[in-house]
TORMAR-869374 format. One line per field, with one value per residue (C-alpha): x, y, z. Coordinates in steps of 0.25 Angstrom, whole numbers, plus 5000, padded with zeros to 4 digits. Layout:
N
east = [X / ...]
north = [Y / ...]
up = [Z / ...]
! end
This chain:
340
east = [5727 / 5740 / 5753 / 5766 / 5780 / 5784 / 5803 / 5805 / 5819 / 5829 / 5843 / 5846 / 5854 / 5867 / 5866 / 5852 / 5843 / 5834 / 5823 / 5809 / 5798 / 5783 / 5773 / 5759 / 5747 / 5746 / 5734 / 5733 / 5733 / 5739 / 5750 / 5763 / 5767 / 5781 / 5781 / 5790 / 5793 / 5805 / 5810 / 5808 / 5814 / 5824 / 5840 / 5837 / 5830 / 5820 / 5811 / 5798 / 5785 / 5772 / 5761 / 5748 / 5745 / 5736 / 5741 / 5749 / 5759 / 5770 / 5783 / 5792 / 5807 / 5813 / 5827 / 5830 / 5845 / 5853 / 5850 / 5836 / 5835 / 5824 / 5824 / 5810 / 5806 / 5792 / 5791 / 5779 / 5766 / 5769 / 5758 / 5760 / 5758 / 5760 / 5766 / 5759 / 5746 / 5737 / 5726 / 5712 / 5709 / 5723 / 5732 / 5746 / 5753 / 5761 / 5773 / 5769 / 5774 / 5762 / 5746 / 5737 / 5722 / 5716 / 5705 / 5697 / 5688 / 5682 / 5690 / 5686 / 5685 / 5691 / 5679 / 5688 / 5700 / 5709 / 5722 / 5734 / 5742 / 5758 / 5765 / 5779 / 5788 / 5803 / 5801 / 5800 / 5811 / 5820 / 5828 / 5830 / 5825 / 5826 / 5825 / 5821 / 5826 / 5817 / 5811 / 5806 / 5797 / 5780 / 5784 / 5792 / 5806 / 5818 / 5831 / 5833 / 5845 / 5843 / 5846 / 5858 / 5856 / 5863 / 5851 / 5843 / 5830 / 5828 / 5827 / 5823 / 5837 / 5840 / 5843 / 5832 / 5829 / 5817 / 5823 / 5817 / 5816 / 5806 / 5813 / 5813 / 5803 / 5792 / 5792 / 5791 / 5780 / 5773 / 5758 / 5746 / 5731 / 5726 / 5720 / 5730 / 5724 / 5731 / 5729 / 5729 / 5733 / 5737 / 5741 / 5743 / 5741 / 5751 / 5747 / 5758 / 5758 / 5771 / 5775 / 5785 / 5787 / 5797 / 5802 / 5796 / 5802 / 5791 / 5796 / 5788 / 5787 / 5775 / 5771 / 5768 / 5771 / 5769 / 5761 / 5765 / 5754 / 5756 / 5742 / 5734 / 5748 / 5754 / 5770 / 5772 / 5767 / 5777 / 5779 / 5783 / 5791 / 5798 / 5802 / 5806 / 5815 / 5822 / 5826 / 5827 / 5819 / 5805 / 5794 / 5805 / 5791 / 5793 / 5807 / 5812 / 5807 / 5806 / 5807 / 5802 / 5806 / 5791 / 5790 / 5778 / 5774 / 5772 / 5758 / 5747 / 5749 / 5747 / 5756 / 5748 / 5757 / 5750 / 5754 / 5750 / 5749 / 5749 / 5746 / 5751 / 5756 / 5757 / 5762 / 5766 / 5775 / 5778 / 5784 / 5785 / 5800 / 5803 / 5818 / 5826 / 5835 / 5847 / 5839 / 5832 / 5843 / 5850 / 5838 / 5840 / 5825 / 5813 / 5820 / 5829 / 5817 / 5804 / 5793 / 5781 / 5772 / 5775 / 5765 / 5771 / 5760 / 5748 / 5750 / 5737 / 5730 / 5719 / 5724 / 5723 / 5724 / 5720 / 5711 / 5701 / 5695 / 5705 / 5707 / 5705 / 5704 / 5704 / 5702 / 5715 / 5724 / 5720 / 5725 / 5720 / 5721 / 5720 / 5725 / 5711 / 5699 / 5691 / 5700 / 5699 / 5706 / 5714 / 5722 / 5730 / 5729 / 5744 / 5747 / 5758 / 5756 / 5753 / 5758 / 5748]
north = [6129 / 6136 / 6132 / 6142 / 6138 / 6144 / 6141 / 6137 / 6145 / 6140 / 6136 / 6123 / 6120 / 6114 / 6100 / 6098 / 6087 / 6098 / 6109 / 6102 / 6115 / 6113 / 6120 / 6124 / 6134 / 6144 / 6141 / 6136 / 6120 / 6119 / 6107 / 6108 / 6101 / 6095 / 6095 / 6084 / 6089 / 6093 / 6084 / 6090 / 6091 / 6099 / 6103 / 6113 / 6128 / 6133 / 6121 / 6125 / 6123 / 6124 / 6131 / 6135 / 6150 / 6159 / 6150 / 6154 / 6144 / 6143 / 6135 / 6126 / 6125 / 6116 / 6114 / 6099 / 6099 / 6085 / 6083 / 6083 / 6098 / 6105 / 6121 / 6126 / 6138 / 6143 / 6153 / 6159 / 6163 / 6164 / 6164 / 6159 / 6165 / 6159 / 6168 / 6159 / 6157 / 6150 / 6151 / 6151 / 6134 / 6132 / 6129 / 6133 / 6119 / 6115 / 6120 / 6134 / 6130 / 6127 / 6129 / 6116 / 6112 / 6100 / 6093 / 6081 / 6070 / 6057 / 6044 / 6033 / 6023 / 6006 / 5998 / 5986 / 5988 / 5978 / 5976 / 5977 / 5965 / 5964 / 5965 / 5962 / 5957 / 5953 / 5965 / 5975 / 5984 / 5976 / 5990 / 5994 / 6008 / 6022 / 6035 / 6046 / 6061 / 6072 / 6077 / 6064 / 6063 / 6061 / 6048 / 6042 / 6046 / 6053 / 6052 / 6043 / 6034 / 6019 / 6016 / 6006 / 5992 / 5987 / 5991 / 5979 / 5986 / 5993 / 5985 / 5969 / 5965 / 5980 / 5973 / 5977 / 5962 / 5953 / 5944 / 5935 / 5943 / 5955 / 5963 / 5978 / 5989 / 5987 / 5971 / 5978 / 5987 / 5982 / 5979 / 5980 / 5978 / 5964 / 5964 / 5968 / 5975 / 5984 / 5998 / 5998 / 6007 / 6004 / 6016 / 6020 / 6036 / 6040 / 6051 / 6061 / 6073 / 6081 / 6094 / 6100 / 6094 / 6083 / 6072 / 6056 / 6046 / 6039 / 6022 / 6016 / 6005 / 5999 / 5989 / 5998 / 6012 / 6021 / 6033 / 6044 / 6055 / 6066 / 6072 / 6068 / 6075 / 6063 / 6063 / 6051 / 6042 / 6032 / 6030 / 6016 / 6018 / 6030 / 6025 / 6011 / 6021 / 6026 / 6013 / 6006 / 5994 / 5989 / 5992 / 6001 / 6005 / 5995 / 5989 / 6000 / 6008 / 6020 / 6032 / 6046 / 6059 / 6066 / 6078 / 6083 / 6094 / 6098 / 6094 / 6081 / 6075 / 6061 / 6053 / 6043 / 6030 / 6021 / 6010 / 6008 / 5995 / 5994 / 5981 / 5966 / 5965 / 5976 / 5982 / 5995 / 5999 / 6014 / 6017 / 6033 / 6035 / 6047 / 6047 / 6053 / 6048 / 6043 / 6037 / 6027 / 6024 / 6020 / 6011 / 5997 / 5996 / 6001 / 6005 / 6014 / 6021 / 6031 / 6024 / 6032 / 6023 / 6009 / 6000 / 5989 / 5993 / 5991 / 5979 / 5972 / 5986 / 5992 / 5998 / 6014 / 6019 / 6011 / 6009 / 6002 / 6003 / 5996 / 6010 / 6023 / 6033 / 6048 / 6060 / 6062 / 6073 / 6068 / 6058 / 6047 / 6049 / 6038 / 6041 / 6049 / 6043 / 6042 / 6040 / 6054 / 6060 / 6072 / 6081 / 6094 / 6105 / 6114 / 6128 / 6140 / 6148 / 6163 / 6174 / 6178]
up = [5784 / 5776 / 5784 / 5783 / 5786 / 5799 / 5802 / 5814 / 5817 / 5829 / 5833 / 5835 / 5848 / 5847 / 5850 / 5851 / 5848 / 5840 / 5841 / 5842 / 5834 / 5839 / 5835 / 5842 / 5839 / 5849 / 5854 / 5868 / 5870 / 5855 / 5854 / 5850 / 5837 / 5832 / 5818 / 5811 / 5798 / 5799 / 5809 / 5823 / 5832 / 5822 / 5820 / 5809 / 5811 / 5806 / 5806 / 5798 / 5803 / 5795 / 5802 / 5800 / 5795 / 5805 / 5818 / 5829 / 5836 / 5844 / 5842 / 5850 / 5848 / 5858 / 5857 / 5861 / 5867 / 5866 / 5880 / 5878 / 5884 / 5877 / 5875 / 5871 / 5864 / 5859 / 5847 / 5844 / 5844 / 5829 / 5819 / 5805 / 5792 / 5779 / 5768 / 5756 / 5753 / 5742 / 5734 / 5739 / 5742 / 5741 / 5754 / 5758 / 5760 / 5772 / 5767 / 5762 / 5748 / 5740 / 5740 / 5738 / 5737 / 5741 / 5732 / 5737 / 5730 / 5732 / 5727 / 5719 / 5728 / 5722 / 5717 / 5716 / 5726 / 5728 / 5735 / 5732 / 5731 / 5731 / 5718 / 5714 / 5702 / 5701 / 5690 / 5701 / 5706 / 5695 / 5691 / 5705 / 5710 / 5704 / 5711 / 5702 / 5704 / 5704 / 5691 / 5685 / 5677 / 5677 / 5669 / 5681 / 5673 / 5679 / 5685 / 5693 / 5701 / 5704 / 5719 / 5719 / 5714 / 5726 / 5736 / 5734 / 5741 / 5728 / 5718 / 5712 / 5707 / 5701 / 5687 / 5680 / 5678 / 5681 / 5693 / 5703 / 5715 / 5718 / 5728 / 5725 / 5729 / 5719 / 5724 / 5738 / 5735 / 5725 / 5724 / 5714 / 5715 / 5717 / 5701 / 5690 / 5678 / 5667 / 5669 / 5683 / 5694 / 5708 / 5719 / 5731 / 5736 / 5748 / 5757 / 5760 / 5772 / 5772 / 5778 / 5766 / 5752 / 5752 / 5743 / 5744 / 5734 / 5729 / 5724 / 5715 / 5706 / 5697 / 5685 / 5676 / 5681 / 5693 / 5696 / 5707 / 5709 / 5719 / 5725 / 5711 / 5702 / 5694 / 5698 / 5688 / 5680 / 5676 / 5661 / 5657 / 5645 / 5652 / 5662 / 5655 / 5647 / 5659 / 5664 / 5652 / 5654 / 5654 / 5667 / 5673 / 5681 / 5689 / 5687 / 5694 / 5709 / 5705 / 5716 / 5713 / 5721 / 5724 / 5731 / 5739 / 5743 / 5758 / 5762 / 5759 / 5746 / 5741 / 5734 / 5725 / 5720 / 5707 / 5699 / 5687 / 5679 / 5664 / 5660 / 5668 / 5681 / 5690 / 5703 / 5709 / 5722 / 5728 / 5741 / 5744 / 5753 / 5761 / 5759 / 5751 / 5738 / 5745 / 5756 / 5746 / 5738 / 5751 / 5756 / 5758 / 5765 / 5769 / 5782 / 5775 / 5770 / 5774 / 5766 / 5766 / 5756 / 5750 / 5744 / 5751 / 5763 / 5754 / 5746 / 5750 / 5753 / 5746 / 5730 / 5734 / 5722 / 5710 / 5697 / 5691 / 5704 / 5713 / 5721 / 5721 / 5711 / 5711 / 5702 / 5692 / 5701 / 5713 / 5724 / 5731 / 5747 / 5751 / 5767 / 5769 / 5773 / 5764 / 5752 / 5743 / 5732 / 5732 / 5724 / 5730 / 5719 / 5723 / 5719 / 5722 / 5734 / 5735 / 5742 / 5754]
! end
C-alpha cells in the first residue's frame, strides 16, 4: 500500500526530556506504534510520520518533563491522503518521492560452492585510505581525501611500499573463495530496509578491482589503469581502502559488494559504515564506528555471490537477495510520480 508524509506539529516544553509521537489505527484493540526514525522520543517539531493512504489513526504527543512527569495528548481521528500518485503497477515509496516496481526471478543456484577462506598480503592497505566525494566516477575515480597517516587503523604502513606487516582494512576484511582461478568473481549482497534516503559509505578494497551494484544498477566498476593513474602507482585497487559516498533511496534495496580477480592471487574486503565523513576519518576502531556489513563475519561462510559456479548467479540488472528464503533475484525498476 501507498504511504504519505503526514508532520507531526508541537511545542517542545522547556526543559523537557522530549515529546514521545505514537501512532495507532483507529480501529478498536489497535496498538500503538513508536517509530524510531527520527529518534523518538524528539526535541524537534514536526516529526514526520509516513502513514498509510485510506487509514484512519489517532496520534499520541506525550511531553516527558525532566522529572519524568508525562503530558499526553491525542490528535486525530485523522485520515491520510497522499497528494502523489503512480503509474498503474507502480507503488509510491515510503517517502512519497518516487514510484517503484518490483520484479522477481529464480537464481542460479552454486554447482561447486565453496567457502571463503581468509586472505591478506603486506600489499594490502599499503597507501592508506581514501574517502571519495560525491560525483565520482562509474570507473571508481573522483576526488577524494586520504585519512591522516597518522591513524594507524587505516592503513599497512601508509608508504605505499611493500612492508612486513598486514595491518590495515583490507588485511582485516579480506577473504576469497578456497580455489583461485583468473576471471573470477567473488560477492556479497547486503540487504538494506530504510525510512528516507540517506548516505552509507561503502569501504572497500580488492586484487584486481571492485564492483558496487545498487538493486541490479552498476554504481562502479573499478578500472585499473584509471585508478592506478589517480594515485600514481600500480594495484592502487588494492593498495589503497577506498570509501565511496552511496546514497539510497528510502525503502528496500540491496546493496551488492564483488571482487573481481584478473589473473594470480586474489582477495576482496567491503565494509558498509553508517557514519558520516568526519566520523571515519576520526576512527581509531571499530568502536568508533556503526558497521552495518564487513566481510570479516563471513570468512569461512558460504561465497553468496560468485561465478563459475561458486555462488549464485542472477539475470544482468538484477540482485541477489540473499536475506529471503529462498535465495531469489530482484531488480526494482523506479519512475517520477504523478499528480493524483
Amino acid at each position: 500500500m501507498p504511504y504519505a508524509l503526514y508532520n507531526i506539529s508541537f511545542t517542545p516544553t522547556l526543559g523537557s526530556y522530549g515529546t514521545l509521537i505514537e501512532y495507532r489505527e483507529a480501529i478498536d484493540g489497535s496498538e500503538w506504534i513508536q517509530p524510531t526514525v527520527p529518534g523518538n522520543p524528539t526535541l524537534t517539531s514536526p516529526y514526520p510520520l509516513y502513514l498509510e493512504e485510506g487509514k484512519t489513526f489517532y496520534i499520541g504527543v506525550t511531553s516527558i518533563g525532566a522529572t519524568c512527569t508525562q503530558s499526553r495528548k491525542i490528535i486525530g481521528p485523522i485520515t491520510v491522503v497522499g497528494a502523489n500518485c503512480c503509474p498503474a503497477t507502480y507503488t509510491l515509496s515510503v517517502d512519497g518521492t518516487y514510484c517503484y516496481k518490483v520484479e522477481e526471478t529464480a537464481a542460479t543456484p552454486p554447482s561447486a560452492g565453496e567457502n571463503t577462506v581468509a586472505k591478506s598480503a603486506v600489499q594490502y592497505s599499503t597507501c592508506g585510505s581514501y574517502i571519495y566525494d560525491p560525483g565520482y566516477s562509474i570507473d571508481g575515480t573522483g576526488t577524494s581525501t586520504q585519512i591522516s597517516l597518522s591513524n594507524p587503523f587505516w592503513m599497512n604502513g601508509g608508504t605505499c611500499a611493500d612492508n612486513n606487516t598486514t595491518d590495515g582494512p583490507l588485511n582485516r576484511t579480506g577473504l576469497w573463495a578456497t580455489t583461485t582461478t583468473d576471471n573470477q568473481d567473488v560477492g556479497f549482497a547486503v540487504c538494506i530496509d530504510i525510512l528516507s534516503s540517506k548516505t552509507y559509505y561503502i569501504g572497500m578494497g580488492c586484487d584486481n578491482y571492485s564492483i558496487i551494484n545498487l538493486d541490479g544498477t552498476n554504481i562502479i566498476t573499478q578500472d585499473q589503469t584509471a585508478i592506478d593513474t589517480q594515485y600514481g602507482i600500480v594495484g592502487a585497487c588494492f593498495k589503497v581502502w577506498h570509501i565511496y559516498p552511496v546514497n539510497i533511496p528510502a525503502g528496500s534495496h540491496v546493496l551488492e559488494l564483488i571482487g573481481h580477480n584478473v589473473t594470480s592471487i586474489a582477495g576482496m574486503g567491503a565494509e558498509i559504515y553508517n557514519n558520516t565523513k568526519s566520523q571515519i576519518q576520526s576512527a581509531t576502531s571499530y568502536g568508533d564506528l556503526d558497521v552495518i556489513f564487513t566481510s570479516t563475519d563471513y570468512i569461512g561462510s558460504p561465497i553468496q555471490i560468485g561465478t563459475g559456479g561458486l555462488g549464485y548467479e542472477c539475470p544482468s540488472g538484477y540482485s541477489l537477495v540473499a536475506c529471503d528464503d529462498p535465495v531469489i533475484c530482484r531488480r526494482i525498476l523506479t519512475t517520477a510520480i504523478i499528480p493524483c
